[in-house]
C-alpha positions as CSV (number, residue, x, y, z in Angstrom):
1,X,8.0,29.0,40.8
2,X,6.8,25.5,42.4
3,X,7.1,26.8,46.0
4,X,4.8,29.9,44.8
5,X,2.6,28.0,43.5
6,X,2.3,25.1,46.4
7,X,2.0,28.5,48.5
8,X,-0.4,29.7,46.6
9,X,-2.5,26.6,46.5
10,X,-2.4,26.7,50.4
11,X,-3.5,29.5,50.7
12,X,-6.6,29.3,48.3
13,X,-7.4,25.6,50.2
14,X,-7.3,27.6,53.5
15,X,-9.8,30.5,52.0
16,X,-12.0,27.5,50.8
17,X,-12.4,25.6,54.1
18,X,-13.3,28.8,56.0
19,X,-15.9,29.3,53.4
20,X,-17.3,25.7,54.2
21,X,-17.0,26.6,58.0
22,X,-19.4,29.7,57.1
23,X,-21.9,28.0,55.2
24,X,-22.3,25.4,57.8
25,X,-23.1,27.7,60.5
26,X,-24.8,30.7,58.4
27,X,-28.1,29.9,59.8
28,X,-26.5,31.2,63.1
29,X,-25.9,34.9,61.7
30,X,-28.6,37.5,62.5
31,X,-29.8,39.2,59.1
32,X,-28.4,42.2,60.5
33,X,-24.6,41.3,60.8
34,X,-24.7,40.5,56.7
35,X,-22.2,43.7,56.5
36,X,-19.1,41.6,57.9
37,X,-20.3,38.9,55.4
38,X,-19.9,41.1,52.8
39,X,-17.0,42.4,53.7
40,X,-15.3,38.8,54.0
41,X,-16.5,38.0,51.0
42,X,-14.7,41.0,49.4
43,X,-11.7,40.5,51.5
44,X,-11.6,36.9,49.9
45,X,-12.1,38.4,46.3
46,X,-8.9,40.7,46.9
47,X,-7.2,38.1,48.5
48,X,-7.3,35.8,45.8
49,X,-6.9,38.5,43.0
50,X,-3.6,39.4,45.1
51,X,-2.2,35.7,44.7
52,X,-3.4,34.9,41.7
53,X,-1.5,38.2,40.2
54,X,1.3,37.4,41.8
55,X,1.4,34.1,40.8
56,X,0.6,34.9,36.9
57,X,3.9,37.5,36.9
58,X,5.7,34.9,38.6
59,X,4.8,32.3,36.3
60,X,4.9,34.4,33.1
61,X,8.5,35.1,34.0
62,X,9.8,31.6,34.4
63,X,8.3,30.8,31.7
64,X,9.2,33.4,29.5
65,X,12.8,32.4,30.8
66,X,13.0,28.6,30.5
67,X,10.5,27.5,28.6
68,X,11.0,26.1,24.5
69,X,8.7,25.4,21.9
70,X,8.4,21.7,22.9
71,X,8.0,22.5,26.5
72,X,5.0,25.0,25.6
73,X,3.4,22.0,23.1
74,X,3.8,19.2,26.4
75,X,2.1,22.3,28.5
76,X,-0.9,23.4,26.6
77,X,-1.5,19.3,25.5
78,X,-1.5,18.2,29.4
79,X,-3.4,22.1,30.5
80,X,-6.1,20.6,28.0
81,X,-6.2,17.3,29.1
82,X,-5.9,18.4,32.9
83,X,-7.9,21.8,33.1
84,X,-10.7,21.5,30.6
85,X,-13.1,18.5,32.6
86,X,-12.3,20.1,35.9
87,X,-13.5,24.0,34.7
88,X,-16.6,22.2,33.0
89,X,-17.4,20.1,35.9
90,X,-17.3,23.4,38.3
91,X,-19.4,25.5,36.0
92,X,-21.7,22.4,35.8
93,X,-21.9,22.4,39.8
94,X,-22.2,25.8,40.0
95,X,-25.3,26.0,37.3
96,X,-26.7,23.1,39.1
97,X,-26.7,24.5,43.1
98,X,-27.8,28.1,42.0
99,X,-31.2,26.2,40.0
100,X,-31.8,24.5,43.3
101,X,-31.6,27.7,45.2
102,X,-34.2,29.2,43.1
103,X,-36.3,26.0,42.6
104,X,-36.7,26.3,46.4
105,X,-37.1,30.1,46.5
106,X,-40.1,30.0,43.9
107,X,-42.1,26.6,45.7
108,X,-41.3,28.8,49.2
109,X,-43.4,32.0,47.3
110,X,-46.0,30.0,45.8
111,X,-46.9,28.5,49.2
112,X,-47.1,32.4,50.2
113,X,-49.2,33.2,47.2
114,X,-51.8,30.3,47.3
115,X,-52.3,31.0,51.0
116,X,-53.0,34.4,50.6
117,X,-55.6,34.3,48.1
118,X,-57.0,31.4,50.2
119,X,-57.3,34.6,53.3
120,X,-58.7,36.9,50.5
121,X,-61.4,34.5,49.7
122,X,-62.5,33.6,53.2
123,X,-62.3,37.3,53.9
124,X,-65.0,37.8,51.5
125,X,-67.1,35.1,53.1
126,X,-67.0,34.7,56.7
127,X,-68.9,36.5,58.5
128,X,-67.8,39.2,61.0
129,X,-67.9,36.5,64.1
130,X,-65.2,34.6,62.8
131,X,-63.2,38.3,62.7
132,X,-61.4,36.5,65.7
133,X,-60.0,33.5,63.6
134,X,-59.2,35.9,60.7
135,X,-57.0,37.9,62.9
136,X,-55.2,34.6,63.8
137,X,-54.7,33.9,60.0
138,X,-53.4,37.6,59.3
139,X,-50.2,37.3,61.9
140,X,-49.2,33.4,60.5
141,X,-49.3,35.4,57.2
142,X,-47.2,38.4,58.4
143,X,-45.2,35.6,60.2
144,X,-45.0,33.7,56.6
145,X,-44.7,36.8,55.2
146,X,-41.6,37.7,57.6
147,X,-40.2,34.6,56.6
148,X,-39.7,34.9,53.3
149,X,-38.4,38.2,53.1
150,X,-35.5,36.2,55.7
151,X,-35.4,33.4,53.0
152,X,-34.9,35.9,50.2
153,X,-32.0,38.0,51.6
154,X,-30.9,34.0,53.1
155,X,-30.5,33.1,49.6
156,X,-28.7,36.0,48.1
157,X,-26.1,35.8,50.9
158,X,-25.9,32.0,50.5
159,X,-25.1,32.3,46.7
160,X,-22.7,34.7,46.8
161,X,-21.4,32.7,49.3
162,X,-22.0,29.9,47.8
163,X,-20.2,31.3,44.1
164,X,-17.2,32.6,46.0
165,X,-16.8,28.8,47.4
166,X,-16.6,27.0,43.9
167,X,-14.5,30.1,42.5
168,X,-12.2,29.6,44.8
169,X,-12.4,25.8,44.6
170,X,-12.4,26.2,40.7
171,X,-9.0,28.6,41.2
172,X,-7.4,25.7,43.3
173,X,-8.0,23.5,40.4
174,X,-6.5,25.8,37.9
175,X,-3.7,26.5,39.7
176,X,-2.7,22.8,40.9
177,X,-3.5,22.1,36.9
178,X,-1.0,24.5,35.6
179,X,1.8,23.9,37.9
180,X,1.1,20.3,37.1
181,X,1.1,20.5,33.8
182,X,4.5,23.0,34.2
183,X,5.8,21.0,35.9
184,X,5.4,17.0,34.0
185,X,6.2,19.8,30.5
186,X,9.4,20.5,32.0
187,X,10.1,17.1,32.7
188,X,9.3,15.5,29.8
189,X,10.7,18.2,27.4
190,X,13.9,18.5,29.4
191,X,14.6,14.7,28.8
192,X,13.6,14.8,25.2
193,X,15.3,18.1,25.0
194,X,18.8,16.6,26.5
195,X,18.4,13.8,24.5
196,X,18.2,15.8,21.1
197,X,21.1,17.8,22.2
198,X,23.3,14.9,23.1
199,X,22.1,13.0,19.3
200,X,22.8,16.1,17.3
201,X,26.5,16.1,19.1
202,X,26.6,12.8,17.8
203,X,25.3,13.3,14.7
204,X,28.7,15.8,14.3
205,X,30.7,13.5,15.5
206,X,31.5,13.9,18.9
207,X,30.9,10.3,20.4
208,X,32.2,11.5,24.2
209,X,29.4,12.8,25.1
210,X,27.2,10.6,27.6
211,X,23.4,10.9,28.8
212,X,23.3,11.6,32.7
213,X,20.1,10.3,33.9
214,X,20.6,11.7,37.3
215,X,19.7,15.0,35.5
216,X,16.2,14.6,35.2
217,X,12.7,14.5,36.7
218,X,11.8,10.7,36.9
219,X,15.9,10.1,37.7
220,X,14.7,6.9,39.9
221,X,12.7,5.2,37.4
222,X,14.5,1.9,35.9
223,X,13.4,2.3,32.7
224,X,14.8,5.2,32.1
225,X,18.1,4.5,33.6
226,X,18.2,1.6,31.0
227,X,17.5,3.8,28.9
228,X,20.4,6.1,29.4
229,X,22.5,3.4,29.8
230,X,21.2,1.8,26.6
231,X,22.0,5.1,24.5
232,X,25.4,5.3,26.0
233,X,26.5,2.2,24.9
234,X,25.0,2.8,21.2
235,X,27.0,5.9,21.7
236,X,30.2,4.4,22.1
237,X,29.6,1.2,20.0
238,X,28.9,3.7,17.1
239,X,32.3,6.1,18.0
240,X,33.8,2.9,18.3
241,X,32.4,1.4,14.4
242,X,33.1,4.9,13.3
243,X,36.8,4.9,14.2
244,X,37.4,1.8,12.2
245,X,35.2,3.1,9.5
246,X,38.0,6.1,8.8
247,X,40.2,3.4,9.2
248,X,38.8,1.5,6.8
249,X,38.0,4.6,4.7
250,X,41.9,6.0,4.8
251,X,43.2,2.1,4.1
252,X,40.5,1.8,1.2
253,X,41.5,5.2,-0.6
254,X,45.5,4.4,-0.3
255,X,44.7,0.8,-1.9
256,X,41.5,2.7,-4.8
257,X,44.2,5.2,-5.9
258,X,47.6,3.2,-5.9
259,X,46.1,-0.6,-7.0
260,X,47.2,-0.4,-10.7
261,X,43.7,-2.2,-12.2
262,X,40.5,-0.3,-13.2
263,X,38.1,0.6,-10.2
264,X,35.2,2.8,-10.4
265,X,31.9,3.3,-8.8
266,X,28.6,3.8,-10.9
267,X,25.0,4.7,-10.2
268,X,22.2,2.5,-10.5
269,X,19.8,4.9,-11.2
270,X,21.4,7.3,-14.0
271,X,24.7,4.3,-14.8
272,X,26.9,7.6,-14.5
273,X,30.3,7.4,-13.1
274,X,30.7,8.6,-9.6
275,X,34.0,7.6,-9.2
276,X,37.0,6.3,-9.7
277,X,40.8,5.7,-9.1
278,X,43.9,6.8,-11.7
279,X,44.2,3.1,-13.2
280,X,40.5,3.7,-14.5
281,X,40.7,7.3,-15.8
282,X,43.8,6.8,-17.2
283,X,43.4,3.5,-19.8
284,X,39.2,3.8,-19.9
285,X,37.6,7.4,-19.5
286,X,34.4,6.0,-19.6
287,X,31.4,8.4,-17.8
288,X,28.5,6.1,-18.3
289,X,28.1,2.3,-17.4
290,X,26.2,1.0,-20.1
291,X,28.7,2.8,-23.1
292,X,31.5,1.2,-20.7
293,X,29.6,-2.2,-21.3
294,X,28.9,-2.4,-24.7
295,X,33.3,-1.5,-25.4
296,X,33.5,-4.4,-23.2
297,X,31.6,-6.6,-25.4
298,X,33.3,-9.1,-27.1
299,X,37.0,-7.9,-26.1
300,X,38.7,-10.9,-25.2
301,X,42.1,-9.3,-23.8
302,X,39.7,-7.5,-20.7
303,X,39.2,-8.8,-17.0
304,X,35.8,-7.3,-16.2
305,X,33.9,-7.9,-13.0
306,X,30.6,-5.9,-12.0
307,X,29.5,-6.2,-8.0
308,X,26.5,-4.4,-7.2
309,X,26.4,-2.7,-3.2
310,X,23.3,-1.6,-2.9
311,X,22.4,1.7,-4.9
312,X,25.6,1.4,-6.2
313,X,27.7,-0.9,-8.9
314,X,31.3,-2.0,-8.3
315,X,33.6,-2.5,-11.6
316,X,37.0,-3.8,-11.8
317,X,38.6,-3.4,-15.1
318,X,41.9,-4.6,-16.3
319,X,43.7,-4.6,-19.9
320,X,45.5,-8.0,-19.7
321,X,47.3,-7.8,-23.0
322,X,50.4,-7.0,-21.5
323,X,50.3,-9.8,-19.5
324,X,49.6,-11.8,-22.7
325,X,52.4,-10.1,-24.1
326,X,54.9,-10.8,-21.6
327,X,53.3,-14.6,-21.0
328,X,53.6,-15.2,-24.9
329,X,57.4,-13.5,-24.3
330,X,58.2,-15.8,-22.0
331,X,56.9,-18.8,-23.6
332,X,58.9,-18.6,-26.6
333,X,61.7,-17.6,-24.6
334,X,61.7,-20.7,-22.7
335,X,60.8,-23.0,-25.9
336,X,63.4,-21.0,-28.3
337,X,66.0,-21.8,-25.1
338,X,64.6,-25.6,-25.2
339,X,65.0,-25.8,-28.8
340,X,68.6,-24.5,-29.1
341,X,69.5,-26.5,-26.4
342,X,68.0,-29.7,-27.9
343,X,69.6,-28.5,-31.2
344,X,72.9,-28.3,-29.7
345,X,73.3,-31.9,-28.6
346,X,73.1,-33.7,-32.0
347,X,75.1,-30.2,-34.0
348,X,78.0,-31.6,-31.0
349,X,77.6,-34.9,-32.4
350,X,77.7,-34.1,-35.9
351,X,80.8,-32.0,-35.3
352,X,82.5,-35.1,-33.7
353,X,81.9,-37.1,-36.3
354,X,83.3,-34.4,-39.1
355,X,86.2,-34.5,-36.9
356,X,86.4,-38.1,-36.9
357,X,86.2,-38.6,-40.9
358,X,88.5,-35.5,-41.7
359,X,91.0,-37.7,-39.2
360,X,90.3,-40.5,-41.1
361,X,90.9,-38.9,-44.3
362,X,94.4,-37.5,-43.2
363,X,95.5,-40.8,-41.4
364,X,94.7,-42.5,-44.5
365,X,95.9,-40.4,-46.7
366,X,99.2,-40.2,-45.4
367,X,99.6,-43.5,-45.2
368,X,99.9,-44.8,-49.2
369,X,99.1,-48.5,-48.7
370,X,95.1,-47.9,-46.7
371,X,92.4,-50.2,-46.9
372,X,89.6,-48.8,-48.6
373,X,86.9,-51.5,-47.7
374,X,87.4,-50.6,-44.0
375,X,87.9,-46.6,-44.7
376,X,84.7,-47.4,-46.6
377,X,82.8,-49.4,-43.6
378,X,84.0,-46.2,-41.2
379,X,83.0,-43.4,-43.4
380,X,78.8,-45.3,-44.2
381,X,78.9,-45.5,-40.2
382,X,79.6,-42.1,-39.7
383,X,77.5,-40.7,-42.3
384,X,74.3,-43.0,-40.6
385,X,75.1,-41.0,-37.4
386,X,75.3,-37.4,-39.0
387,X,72.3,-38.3,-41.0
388,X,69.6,-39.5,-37.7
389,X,71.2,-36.2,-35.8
390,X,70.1,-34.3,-38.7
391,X,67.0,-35.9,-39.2
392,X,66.6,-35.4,-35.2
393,X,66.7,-31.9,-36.0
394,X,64.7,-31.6,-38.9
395,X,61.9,-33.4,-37.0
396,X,62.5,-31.1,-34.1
397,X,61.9,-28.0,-36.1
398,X,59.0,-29.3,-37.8
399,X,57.5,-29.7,-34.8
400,X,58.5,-26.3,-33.5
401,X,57.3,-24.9,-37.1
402,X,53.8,-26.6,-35.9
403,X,53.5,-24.8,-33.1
404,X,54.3,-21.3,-34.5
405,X,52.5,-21.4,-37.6
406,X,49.2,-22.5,-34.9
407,X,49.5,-18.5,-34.0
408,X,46.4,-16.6,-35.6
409,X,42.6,-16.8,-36.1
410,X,41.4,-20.2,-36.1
411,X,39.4,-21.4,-39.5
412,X,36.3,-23.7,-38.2
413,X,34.8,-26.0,-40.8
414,X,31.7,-29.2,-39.7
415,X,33.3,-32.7,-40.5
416,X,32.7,-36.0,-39.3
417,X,34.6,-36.9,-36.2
418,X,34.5,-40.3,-37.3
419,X,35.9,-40.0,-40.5
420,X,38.8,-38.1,-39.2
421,X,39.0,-40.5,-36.8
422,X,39.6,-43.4,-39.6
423,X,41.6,-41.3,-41.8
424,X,44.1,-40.9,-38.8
425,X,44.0,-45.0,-38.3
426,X,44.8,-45.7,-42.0
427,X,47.8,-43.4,-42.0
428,X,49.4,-44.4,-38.6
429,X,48.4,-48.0,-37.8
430,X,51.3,-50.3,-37.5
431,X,52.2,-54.0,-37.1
432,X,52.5,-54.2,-33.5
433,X,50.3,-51.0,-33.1
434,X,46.5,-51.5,-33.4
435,X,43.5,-48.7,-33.7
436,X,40.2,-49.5,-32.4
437,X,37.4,-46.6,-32.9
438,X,34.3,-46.9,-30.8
439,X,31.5,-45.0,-30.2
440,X,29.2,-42.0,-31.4
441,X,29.7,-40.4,-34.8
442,X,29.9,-36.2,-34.0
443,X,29.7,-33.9,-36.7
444,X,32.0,-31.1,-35.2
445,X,32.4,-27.1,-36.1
446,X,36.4,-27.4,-35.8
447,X,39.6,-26.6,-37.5
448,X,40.1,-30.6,-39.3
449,X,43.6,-30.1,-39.7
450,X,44.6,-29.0,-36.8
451,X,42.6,-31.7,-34.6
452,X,44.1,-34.3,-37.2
453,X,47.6,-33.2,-35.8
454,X,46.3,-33.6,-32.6
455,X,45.4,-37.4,-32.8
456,X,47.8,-38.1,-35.0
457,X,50.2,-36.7,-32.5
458,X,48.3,-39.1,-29.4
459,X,48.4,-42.3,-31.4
460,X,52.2,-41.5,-32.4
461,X,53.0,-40.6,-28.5
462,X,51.1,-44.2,-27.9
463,X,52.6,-46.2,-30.8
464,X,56.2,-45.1,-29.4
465,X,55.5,-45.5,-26.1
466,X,54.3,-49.3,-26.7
467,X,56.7,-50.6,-28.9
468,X,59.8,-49.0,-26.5
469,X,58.2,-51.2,-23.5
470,X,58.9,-54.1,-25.8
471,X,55.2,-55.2,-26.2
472,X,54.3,-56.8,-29.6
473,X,50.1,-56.8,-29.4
474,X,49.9,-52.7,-29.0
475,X,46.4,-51.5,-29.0
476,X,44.8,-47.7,-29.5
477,X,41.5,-47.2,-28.6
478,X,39.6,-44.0,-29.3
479,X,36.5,-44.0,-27.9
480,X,34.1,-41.1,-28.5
481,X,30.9,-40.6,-25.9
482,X,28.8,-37.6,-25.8
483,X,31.5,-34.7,-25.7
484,X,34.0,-36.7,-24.3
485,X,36.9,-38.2,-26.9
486,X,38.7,-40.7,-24.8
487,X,42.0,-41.8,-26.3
488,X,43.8,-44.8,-24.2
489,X,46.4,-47.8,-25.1
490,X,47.7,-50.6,-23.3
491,X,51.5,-49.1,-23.2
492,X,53.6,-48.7,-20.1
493,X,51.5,-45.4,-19.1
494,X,52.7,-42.0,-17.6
495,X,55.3,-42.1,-14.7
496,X,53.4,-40.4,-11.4
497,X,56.4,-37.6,-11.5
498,X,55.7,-36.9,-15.5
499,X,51.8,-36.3,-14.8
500,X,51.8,-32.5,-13.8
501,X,54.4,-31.6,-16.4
502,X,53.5,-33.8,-19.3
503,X,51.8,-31.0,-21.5
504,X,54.7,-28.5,-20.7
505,X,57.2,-28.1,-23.4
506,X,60.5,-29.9,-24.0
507,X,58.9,-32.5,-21.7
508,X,58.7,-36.3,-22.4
509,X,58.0,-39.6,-20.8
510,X,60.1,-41.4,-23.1
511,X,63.8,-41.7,-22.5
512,X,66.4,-40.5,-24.9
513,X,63.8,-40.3,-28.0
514,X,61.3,-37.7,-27.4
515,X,61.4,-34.4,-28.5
516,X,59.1,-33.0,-25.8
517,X,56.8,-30.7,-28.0
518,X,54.0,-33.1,-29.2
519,X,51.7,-32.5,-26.0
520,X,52.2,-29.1,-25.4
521,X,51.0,-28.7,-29.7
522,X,48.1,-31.1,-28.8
523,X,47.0,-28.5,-25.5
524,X,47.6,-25.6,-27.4
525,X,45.2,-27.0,-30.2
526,X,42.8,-28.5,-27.9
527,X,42.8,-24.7,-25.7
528,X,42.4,-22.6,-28.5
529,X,39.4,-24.5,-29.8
530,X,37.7,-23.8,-26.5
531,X,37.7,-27.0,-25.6
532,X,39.6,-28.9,-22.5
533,X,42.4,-32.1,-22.4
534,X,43.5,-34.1,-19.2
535,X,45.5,-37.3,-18.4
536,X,43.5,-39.2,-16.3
537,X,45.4,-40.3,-12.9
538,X,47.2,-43.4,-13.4
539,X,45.9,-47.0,-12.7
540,X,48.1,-50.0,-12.3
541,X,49.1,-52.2,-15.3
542,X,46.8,-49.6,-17.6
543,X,48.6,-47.7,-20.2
544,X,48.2,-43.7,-20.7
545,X,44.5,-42.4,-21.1
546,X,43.4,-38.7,-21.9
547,X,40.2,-36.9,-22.2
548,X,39.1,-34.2,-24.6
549,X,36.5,-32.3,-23.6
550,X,34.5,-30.6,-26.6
551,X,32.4,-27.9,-26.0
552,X,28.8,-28.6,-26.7
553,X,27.8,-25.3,-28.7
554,X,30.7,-26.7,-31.3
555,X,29.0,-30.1,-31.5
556,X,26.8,-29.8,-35.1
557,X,23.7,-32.3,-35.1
558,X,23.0,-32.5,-39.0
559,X,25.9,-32.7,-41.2
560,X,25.2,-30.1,-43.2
């Protein structure tokens, strides 16, 4: 269609320049020879309805062919832009030549009229001598008169002339505006056309496909080479990020269905379950976020997390009684193992010693002539032994009858710290074993008999520990600051590989006495009141020193 059209614009240039040769030299015609004017003029109109015909079908055609909405919006935008100031400045030119022809037409005429009423009136007053001159006059006026019947059939030639020139020029225009506007249409369409093609391939998923830029119009600008290049890259950084998404996406849904704990997704909008994995559905069954919230509340036994991705909200659920279950299990597995182990020691002893005195007995009972002062002496001996294995025992059960009996809800009451405190001191100072009790006076929302047991067990553990090092001035010194209870004494202090297992049961610092339960009572106390205990890390030639750590909401400001 382009070559028609560059032949057709040729064509129509060539039609307009012999025009322009005609005008220039139509003062050479002779009036009569305005029949092969004429006759070019209407071999010019034919000409050009001929091409312009032919180029319409043509056109029409192709377009009717190749062109798409988008193409057709691009054309009729740029025809409008293009076509519209180029037909209005013709018709302007045209309007503007054809009022000068006439302007000059009518002052031409008006010279004609005003001269002949000038003759008429010096007709009617000369007198007959000057008939001479008068004649003169009458052939300038059929001379004038000549003329501008020349100048009237000059100008009709002239404008059709003239009319045919800008038609023709005004047809150039058209036509180079069109095929223009075709043309830069097709171009820009067809890149923005290949462009959508190649993104909706994308958007199905096919990330092979590439943008050619060699395929278009404006190929050898660099712009849009970077830009094919630019969208080929996203193309295959996105195929690229999509593989690993259904990577991701395969990996996440083995690891949502088979992970054991509670996962399920949730609107933000609505709070309604979207979804979620067997361990949820199965122990949960919960459709809505906030009902799934308030069962939450105040469960202690749950592991509950919420993450919130975007429009969305995470939650990871777990039930971890079991675990308490089996961690409870194990822990009086372990102690009831300790405890029959520790019980088993001095039962051996006791059984030796049975042994011993029913040997005695038969030894001295065979034999008639025995001394009883030294069977005497051997049986109180024995019976001292059986009586501290058996009072190891009993103590060791007591202590393990502590512990179990600390199972259950614990009963708060507000007290006086300090009281306690001194209440403690008067029932467990000794000799060689000194209390001191310094500090702030806290009214606390505890269990009193249970944190009683816990000093009392501390001051005990310190007390021992003292008096086995040998030292005679022992000191205790409880000292209470803000929500910190510091207990410390002056004793031989923790060994460095006793500090990580000293509140673990059946453990002890001291050798061959202790029973190994009073810390791990004292922990289990101190934990179940919320609150925290440590051992502070060892100094040289200072004795033991632990922290409680009360929590402040259980600190009571008024004694009631």
């Amino acid at each position: 269609m382009y070559k028609l059209a560059l032949f057709t614009f040729l064509s129509i240039v060539t039609l307009v320049g012999v025009n322009v040769l005609i005008l220039e030299h139509l003062r050479d015609f002779k009036f009569s020879d305005l029949a092969p004017i004429l006759l070019w003029i209407n071999f010019n109109l034919l000409l050009i309805l001929i091409l312009l015909s032919v180029f319409v079908k043509k056109f029409y055609k192709e377009w009717r062919q190749e062109s798409s909405p988008l193409k057709g919006k691009i054309f009729a935008f740029l025809l409008g832009i293009i076509g519209i100031p180029y037909v209005l400045i013709t018709a302007l030119a045209i309007g503007g030549k054809a009022s000068y022809l006439r302007v000059f037409t009518d002052k031409t005429l008006k010279e004609i009229v005003i001269y002949a009423d000038k003759l008429q009136r010096e007709l009617n007053n000369l007198p007959p001598k000057e008939k001479e001159k008068l004649f003169k006059d009458l052939e300038h006026f059929k001379e004038s008169v000549s003329t501008v019947r020349k100048i009237i059939r000059k100008q009709k030639v002239v404008l059709i002339n003239f009319l045919l020139f800008f038609t023709l020029f005004f047809l150039v225009i058209l036509i180079a505006a069109i095929s223009f506007a075709s043309w830069l249409a097709g171009a820009i369409s067809s890149f923005i056309e290949e462009l959508t093609k190649v993104t909706k391939e994308v958007a199905k998923g096919k990330f092979d496909v590439k943008l050619s830029e060699k395929e278009f119009p404006f190929s050898g600008l660099k712009e849009l080479k970077e830009l094919a290049q630019s969208f080929n890259e996203m193309v295959k950084s996105v195929g690229e990020a999509f593989k690993r998404l259904e990577r991701d996406k395969i990996l996440f849904e083995k690891i949502f269905q088979k992970v054991s704990t509670g996962v399920a997704l949730f609107d933000n909008k609505d709070k309604e379950l979207i979804k979620a994995n067997e361990g949820y559905l199965k122990h949960f069954k919960f459709s809505n976020l906030e009902k799934l919230r308030r069962w939450v509340n105040g469960r202690d036994t749950l592991r509950y997390e919420e993450l919130n991705i975007g429009r969305l909200t995470l939650v990871i659920i777990e039930d971890l009684m079991p675990f308490v279950i089996n961690k409870r299990y194990r822990a009086w597995k372990e102690m009831a193992m300790g405890l029959a182990h520790d019980i088993k020691n001095p039962l051996n002893n006791i059984l030796v010693n049975l042994s011993y005195l029913e040997y005695l007995l038969d030894r001295y009972g065979a034999d008639g002539d025995c001394n009883l002062d030294e069977l005497k002496k051997e049986f109180k001996g024995k019976f001292s032994s059986i009586e501290r294995q058996i009072n190891y025992i009993s103590t060791l059960l007591d202590r393990f009858n502590e512990f179990a009996t600390g199972e259950g809800e614990l009963k708060r009451e507000v007290f006086s710290l300090k009281e306690l405190l001194f209440e403690v001191k008067r029932a467990n100072e000794r000799e060689n074993c000194h209390i001191f009790i310094e500090g702030d006076n806290l009214f606390l929302k505890a269990n009193r008999n249970s944190l009683k047991r816990v000093f009392e067990n501390l001051i005990k553990n310190s007390c021992e520990a003292i008096e086995s090092s040998g030292r005679k001035n022992g000191v205790v010194r409880i000292r209470v600051k803000g929500n910190l209870i510091h207990i410390e004494d002056n004793g031989p202090g923790i060994p460095p590989d006793k500090v990580e297992s000293i509140f673990l049961p059946f453990t002890s610092s001291k050798k061959g006495s202790g029973r190994g339960l009073g810390l791990f009572i004292v922990k289990k106390i101190i934990e179940e009141h919320g609150w925290n205990i440590r051992l502070m890390p060892p100094e040289e030639g200072k004795g033991a020193h632990f922290v409680i750590k009360v929590n402040p909401s259980d600190i009571v400001k008024k004694y009631p």
